[in-house]
Backbone as ProteinMPNN parsed JSONL, in Angstrom:
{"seq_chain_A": "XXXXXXXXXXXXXXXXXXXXXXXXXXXXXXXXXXXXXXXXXXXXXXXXXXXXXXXXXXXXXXXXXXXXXXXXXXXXXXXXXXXXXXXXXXXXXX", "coords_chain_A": {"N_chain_A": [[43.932, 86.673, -139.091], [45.603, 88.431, -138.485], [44.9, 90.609, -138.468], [43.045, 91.235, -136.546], [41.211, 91.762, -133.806], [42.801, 89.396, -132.046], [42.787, 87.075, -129.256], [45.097, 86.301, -126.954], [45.579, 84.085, -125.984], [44.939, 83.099, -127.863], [47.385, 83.18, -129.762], [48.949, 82.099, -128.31], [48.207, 79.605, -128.612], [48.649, 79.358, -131.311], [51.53, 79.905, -131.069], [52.56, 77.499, -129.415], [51.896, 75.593, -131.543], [53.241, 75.603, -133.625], [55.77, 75.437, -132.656], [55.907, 72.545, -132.126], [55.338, 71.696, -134.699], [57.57, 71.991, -135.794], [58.802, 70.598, -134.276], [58.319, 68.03, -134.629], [59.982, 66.275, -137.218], [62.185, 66.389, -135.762], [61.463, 64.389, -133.72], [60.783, 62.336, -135.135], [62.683, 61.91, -137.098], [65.552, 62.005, -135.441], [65.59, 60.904, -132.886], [64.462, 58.666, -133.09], [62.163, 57.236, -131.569], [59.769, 54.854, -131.013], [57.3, 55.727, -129.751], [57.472, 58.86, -129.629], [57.544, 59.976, -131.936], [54.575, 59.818, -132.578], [53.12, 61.079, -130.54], [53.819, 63.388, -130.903], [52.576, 64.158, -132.656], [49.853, 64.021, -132.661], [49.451, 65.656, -130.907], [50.038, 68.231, -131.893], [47.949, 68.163, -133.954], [45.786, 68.2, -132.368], [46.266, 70.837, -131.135], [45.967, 72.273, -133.673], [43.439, 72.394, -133.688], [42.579, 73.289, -131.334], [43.017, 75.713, -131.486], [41.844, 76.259, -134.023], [39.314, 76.3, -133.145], [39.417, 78.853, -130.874], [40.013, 81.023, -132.446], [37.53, 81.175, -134.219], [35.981, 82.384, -132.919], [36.554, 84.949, -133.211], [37.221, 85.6, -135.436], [36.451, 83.929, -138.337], [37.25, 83.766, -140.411], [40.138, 83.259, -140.683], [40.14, 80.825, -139.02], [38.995, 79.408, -140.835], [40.728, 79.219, -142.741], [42.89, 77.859, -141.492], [41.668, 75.085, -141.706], [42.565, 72.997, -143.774], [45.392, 72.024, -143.42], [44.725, 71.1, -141.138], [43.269, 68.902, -142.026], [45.26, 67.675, -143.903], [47.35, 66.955, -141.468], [45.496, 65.553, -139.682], [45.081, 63.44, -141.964], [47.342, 62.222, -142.024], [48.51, 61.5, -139.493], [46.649, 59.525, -138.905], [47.491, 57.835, -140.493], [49.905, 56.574, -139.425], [51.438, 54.166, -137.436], [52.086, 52.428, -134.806], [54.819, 49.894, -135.099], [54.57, 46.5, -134.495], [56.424, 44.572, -134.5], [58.268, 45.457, -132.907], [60.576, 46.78, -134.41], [62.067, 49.86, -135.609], [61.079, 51.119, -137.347], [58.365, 53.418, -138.508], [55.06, 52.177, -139.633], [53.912, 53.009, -142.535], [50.627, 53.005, -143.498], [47.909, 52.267, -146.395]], "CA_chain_A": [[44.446, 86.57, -137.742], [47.001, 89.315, -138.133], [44.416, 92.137, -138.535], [41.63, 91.605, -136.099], [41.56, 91.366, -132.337], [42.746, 88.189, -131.728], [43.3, 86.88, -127.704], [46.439, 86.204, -125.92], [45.199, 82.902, -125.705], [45.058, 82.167, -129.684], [48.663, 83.497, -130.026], [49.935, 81.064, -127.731], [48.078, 78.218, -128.71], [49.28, 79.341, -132.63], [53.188, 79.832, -131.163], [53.116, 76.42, -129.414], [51.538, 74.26, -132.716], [54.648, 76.102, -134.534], [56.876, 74.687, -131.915], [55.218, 70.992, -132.098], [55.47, 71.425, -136.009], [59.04, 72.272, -135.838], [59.726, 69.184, -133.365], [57.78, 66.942, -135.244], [60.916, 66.223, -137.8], [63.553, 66.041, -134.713], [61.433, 63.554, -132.988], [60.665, 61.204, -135.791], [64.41, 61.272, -137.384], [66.876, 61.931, -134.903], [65.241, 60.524, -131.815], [64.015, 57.091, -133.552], [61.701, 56.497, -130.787], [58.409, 54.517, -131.821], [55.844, 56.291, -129.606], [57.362, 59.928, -129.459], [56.891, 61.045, -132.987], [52.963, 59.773, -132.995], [53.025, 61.643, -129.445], [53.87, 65.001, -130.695], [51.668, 64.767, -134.119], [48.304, 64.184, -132.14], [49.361, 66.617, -129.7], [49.98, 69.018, -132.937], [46.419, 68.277, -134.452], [44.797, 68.855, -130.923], [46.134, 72.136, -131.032], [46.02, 72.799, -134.385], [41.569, 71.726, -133.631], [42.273, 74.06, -130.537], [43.463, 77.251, -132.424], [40.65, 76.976, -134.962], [38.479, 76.692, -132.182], [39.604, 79.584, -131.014], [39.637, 81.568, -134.093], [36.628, 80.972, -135.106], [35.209, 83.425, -131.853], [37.113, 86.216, -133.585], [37.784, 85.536, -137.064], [36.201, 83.014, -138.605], [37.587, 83.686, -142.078], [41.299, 82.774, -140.386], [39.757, 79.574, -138.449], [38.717, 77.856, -141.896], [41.834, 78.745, -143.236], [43.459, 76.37, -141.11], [41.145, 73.937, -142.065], [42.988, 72.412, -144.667], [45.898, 71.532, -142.655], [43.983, 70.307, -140.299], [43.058, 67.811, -142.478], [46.001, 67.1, -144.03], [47.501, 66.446, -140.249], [44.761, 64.285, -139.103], [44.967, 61.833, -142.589], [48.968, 61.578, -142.246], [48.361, 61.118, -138.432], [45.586, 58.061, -139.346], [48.398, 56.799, -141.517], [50.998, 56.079, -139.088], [51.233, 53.29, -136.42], [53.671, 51.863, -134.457], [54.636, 48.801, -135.304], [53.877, 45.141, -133.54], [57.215, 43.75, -134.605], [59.672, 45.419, -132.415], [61.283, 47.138, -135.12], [62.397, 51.118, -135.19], [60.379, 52.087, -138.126], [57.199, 53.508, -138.577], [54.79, 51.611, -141.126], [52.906, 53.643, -143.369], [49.461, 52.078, -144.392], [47.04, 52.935, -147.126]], "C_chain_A": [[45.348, 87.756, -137.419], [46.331, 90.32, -137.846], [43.394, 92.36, -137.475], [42.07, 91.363, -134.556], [41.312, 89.585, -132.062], [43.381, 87.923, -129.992], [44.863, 86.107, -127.382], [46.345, 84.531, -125.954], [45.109, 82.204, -127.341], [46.914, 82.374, -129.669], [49.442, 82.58, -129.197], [49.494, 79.683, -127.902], [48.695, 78.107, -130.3], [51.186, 78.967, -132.242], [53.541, 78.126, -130.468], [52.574, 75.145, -130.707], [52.62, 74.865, -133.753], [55.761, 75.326, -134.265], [56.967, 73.216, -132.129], [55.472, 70.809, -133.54], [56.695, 71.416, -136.462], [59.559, 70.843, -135.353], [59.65, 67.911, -134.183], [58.751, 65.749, -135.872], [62.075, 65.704, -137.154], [63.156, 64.637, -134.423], [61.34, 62.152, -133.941], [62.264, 60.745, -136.646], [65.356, 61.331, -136.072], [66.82, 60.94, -133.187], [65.165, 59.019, -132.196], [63.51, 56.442, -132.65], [60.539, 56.059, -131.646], [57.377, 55.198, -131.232], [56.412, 58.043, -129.341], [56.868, 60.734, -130.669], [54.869, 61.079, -133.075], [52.219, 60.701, -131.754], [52.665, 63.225, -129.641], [52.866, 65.343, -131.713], [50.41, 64.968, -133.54], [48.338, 65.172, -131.052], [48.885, 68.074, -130.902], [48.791, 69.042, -133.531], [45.539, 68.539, -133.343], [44.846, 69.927, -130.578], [45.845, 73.14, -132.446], [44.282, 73.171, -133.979], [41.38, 73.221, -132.562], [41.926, 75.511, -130.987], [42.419, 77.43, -132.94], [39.291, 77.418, -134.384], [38.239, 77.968, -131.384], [39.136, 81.083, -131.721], [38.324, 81.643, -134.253], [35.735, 82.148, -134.129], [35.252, 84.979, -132.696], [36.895, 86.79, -135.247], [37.516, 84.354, -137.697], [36.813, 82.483, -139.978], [39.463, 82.552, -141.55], [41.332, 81.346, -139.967], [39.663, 79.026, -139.659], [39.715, 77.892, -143.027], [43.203, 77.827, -143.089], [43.095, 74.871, -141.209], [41.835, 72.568, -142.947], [44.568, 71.644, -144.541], [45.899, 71.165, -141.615], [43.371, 69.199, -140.684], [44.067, 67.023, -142.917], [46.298, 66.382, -142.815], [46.785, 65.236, -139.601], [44.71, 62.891, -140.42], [46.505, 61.246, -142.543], [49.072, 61.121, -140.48], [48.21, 59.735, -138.336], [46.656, 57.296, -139.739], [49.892, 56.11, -141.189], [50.475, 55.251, -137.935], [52.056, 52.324, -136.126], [53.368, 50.297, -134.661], [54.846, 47.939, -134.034], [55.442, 44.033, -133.211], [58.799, 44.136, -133.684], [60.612, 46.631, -133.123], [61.249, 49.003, -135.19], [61.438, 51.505, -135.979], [59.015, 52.473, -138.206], [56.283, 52.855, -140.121], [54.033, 52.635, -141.736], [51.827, 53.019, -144.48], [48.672, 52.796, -145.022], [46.066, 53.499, -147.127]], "O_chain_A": [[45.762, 88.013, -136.288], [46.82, 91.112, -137.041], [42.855, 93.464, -137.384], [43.135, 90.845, -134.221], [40.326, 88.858, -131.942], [44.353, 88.565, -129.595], [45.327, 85.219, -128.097], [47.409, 83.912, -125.937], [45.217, 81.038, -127.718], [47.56, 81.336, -129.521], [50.617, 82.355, -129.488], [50.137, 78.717, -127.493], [49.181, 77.033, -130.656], [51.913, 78.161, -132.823], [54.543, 77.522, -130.852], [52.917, 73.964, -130.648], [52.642, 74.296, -134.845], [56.51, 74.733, -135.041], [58.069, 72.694, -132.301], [55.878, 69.675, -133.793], [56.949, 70.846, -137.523], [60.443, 70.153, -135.86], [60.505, 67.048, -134.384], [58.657, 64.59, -135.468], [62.837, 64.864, -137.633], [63.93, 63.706, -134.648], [61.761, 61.068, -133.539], [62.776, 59.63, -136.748], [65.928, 60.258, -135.879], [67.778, 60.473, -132.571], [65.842, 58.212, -131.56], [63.886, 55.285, -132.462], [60.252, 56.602, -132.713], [56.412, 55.409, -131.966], [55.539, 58.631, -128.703], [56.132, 61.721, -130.656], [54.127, 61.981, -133.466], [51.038, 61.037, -131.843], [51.871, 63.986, -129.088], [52.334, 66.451, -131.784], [49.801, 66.0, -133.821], [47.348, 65.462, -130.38], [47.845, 68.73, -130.853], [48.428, 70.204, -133.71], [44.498, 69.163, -133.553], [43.964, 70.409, -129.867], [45.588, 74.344, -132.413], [43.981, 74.364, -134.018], [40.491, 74.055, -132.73], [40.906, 76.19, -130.868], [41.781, 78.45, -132.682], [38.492, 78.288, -134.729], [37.074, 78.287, -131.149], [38.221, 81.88, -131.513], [38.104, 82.812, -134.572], [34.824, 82.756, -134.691], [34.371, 85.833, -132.79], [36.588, 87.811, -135.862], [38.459, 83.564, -137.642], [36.875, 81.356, -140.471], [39.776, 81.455, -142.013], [42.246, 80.613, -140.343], [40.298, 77.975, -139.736], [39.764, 77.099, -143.967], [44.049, 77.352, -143.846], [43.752, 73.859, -140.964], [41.585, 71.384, -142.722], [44.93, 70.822, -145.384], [46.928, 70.86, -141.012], [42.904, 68.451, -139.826], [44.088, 65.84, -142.58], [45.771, 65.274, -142.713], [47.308, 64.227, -139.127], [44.433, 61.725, -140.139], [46.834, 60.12, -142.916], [49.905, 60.234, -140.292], [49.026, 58.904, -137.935], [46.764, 56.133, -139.351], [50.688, 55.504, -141.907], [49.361, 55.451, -137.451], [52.634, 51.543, -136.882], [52.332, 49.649, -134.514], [55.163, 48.34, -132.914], [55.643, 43.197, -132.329], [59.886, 43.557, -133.684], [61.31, 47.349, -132.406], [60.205, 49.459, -134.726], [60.712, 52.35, -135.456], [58.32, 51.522, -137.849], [56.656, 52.985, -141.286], [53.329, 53.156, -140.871], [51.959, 52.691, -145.66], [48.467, 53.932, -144.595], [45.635, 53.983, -148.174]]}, "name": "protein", "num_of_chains": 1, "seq": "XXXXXXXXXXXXXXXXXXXXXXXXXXXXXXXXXXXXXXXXXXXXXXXXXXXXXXXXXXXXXXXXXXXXXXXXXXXXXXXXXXXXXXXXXXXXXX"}
């Protein structure tokens, strides 16, 4: 990604899934809402999906190196869900 002509349009979909990955952390500790942290993670894997999409026009080698946190993201995504009971925390199922 660093070396090849990449568009104006990858670089800002890379600088805001930086931003979203950064927040991620704020919104799930300090905020303690139940639907903002699951808000920003699927926003974060929709751009991470975007980017590679992207990528992959230019540089394909860079696109499937995001692959792999693109997976991670989408099984720790899967693995959260707000709970039924009211309660602040998020459950984490198997």
């Amino acid at each position: 990604m660093w070396r090849r002509g990449v568009t104006a349009r990858t670089w800002a979909l890379h600088g805001t899934q930086l931003r979203l990955n950064a927040a991620w952390p704020f919104t799930f500790f300090a905020i303690r809402n139940k639907r903002a942290p699951l808000a920003v993670i699927t926003a974060l894997d929709a751009l991470v999906a975007a980017e590679m999409l992207d990528l992959a026009r230019n540089d394909a080698i860079s696109a499937a190196a995001l692959s792999p946190y693109l997976r991670w993201s989408w099984a720790h995504t899967g693995r959260r869900r707000i709970p039924q009971d009211g309660s602040r925390r998020f459950a984490i199922t198997n």
